[in-house]
N, C-alpha and C positions, 0 to 999 in steps of 0.2 A: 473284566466280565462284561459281555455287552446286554445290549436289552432285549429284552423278552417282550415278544408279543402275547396276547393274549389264546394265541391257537398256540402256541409255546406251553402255556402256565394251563391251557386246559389238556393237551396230552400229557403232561406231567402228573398232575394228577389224575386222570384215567387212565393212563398206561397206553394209549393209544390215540392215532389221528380220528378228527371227528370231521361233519362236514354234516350243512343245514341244507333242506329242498322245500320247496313253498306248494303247496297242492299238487302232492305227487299220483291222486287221483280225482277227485273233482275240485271245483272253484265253486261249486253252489249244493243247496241243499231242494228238496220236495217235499211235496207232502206226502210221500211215501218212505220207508226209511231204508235209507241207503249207505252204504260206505263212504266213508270218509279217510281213514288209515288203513291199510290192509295191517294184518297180522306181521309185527320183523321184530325177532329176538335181538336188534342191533339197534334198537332205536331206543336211546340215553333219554331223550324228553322229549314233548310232544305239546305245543299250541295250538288251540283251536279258538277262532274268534270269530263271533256274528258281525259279520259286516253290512246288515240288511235290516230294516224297519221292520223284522216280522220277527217270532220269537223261533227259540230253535231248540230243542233239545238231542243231545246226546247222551251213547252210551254204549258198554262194551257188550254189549247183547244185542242183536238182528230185529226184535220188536221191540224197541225205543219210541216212546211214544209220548205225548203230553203227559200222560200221566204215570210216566214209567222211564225217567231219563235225564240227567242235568241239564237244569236250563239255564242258556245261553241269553241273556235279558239284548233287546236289540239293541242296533249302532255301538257296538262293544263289549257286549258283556263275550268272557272269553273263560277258557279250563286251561289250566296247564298241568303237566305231567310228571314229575323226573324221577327217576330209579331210586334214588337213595330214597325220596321220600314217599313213593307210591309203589315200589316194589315191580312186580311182574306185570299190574295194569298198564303200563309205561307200553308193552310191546305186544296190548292184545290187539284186535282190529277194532276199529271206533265204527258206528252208525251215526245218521244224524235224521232229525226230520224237525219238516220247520211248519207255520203253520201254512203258506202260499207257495206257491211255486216259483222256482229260480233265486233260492235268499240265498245270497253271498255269502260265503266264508271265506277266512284264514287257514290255514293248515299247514303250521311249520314241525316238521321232524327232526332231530339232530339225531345225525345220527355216526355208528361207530364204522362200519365201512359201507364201500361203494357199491358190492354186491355181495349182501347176502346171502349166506348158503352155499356159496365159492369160495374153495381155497385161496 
């Protein structure tokens, strides 16, 4: 029997190939609230990390706001996502808003294929 990679032992278990993309729509947040994940019925899990001295909050709702959205504490504070344990949140679209303009994020997807919505 030879060895198994870890993309081995994770299609085994999901039944299918996966594959991760890094800020598939923005690298930063504003202080207006804006997308961060669009909406993909394909996407297994989902990180989000403050990579910026300003605070950030997110959330699967369009007015995400300081006082209306998980906050992202700076230089690391991050959300993570996965299907078994968060169910359909996993694949709605995420908002972010920070409190200054241009705060860096993270935003790693994994996800179950390469285009969504195609055969």
């Amino acid at each position: 029997m030879g060895s198994k990679t870890l993309a081995d032992l994770v299609e085994a278990e999901l039944g299918v190939s996966t594959f991760t993309r890094d800020n598939p729509v923005t690298a930063t947040v504003g202080i207006v609230a804006e997308t961060v994940a669009r909406l993909n019925p394909n996407r297994v899990a989902l990180l989000i990390v403050n990579l910026s001295v300003n605070n950030i909050h997110v959330g699967h709702f369009r007015d995400v706001a300081a006082t209306k959205g998980i906050f992202l504490s700076p230089s690391g504070g991050n959300m993570v996502l996965h299907y078994f344990e968060d169910f359909n949140l996993v694949g709605l679209e995420w908002y972010g808003i920070a409190s200054a303009a241009a705060s860096q994020v993270l935003v790693t997807e994994w996800l179950t294929q390469r285009n969504p919505g195609k055969p």
